[in-house]
C-alpha beads as a LAMMPS data file, in Angstrom:
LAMMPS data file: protein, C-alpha beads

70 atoms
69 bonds

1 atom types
1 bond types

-500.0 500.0 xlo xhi
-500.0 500.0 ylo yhi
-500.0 500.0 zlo zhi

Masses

1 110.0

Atoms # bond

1 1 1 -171.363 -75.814 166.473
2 1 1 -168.297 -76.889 164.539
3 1 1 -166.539 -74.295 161.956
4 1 1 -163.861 -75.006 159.692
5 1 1 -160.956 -72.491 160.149
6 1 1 -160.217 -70.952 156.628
7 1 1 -156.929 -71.755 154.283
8 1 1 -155.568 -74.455 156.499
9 1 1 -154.444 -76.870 155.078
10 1 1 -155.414 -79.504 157.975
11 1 1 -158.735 -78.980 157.688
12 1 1 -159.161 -78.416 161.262
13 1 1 -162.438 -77.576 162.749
14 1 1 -162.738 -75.440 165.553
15 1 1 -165.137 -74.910 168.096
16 1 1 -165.910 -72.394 171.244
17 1 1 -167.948 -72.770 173.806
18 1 1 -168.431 -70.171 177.134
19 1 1 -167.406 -71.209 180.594
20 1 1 -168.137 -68.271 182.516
21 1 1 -168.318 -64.276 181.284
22 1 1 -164.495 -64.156 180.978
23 1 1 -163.216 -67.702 179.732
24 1 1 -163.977 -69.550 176.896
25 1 1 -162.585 -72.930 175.642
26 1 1 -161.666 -73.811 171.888
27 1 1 -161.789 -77.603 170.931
28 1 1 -159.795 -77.925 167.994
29 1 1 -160.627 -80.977 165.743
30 1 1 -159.114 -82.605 162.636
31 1 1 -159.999 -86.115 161.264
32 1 1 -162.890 -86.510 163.650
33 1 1 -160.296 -86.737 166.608
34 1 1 -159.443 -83.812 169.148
35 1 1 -156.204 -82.244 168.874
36 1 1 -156.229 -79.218 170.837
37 1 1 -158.069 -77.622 174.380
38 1 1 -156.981 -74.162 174.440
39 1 1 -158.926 -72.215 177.574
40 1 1 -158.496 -68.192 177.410
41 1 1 -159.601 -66.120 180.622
42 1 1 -159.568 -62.620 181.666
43 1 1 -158.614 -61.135 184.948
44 1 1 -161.595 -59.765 186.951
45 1 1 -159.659 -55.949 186.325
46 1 1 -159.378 -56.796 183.064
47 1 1 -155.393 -56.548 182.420
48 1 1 -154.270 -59.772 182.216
49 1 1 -155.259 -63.029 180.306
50 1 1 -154.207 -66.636 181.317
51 1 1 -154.291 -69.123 178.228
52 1 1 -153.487 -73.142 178.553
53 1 1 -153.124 -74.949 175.571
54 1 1 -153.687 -78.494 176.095
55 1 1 -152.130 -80.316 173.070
56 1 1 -153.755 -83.643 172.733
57 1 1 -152.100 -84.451 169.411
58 1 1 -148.510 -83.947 171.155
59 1 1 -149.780 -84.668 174.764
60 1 1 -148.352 -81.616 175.754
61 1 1 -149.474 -78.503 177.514
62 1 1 -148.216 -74.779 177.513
63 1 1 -149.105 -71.400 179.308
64 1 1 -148.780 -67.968 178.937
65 1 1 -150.275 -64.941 180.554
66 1 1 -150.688 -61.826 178.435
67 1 1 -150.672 -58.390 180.129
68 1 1 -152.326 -55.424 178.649
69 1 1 -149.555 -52.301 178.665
70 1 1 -150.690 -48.806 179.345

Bonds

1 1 1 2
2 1 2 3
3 1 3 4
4 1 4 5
5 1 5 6
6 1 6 7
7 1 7 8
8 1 8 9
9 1 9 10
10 1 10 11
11 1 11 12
12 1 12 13
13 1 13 14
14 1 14 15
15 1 15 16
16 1 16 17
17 1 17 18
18 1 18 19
19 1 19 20
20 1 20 21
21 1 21 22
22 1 22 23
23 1 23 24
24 1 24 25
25 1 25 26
26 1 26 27
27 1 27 28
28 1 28 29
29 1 29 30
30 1 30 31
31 1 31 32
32 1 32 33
33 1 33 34
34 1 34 35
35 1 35 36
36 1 36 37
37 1 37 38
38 1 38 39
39 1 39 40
40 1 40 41
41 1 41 42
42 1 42 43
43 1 43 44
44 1 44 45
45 1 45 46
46 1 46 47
47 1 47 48
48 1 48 49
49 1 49 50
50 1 50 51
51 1 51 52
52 1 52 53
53 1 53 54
54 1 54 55
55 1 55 56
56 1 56 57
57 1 57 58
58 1 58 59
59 1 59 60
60 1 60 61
61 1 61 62
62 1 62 63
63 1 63 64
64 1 64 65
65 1 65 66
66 1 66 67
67 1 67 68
68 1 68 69
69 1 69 70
């Protein structure tokens, strides 16, 4: 299921689906075309999540890992 994010402008439609218990993907959709795969995970310990952003409309890709602080 589809949702339309709020206030932008773009109208881009987002959606989220599970992989496993810690990652999920967002599909990010505007026009009818995809523009964005963004997959979030968390580490098994649970202090560190891995994000790739895989930017279809600028056929780029980024990633970052986030670590939680004490």
């Amino acid at each position: 299921m589809s949702y339309l994010i709020a206030n932008d402008p773009g109208k881009t439609w987002v959606s989220l689906k599970r992989i496993s218990n810690d990652t999920i993907e967002e599909t990010d959709l505007r026009n009818g075309k995809v523009t964005d795969v963004i997959r979030s995970g968390v580490s098994a310990d649970g202090t560190t999540m891995t994000v790739v952003d895989d930017d279809k409309a600028h056929e780029t890709t980024v990633q970052f890992k986030m670590t939680k602080q004490p």
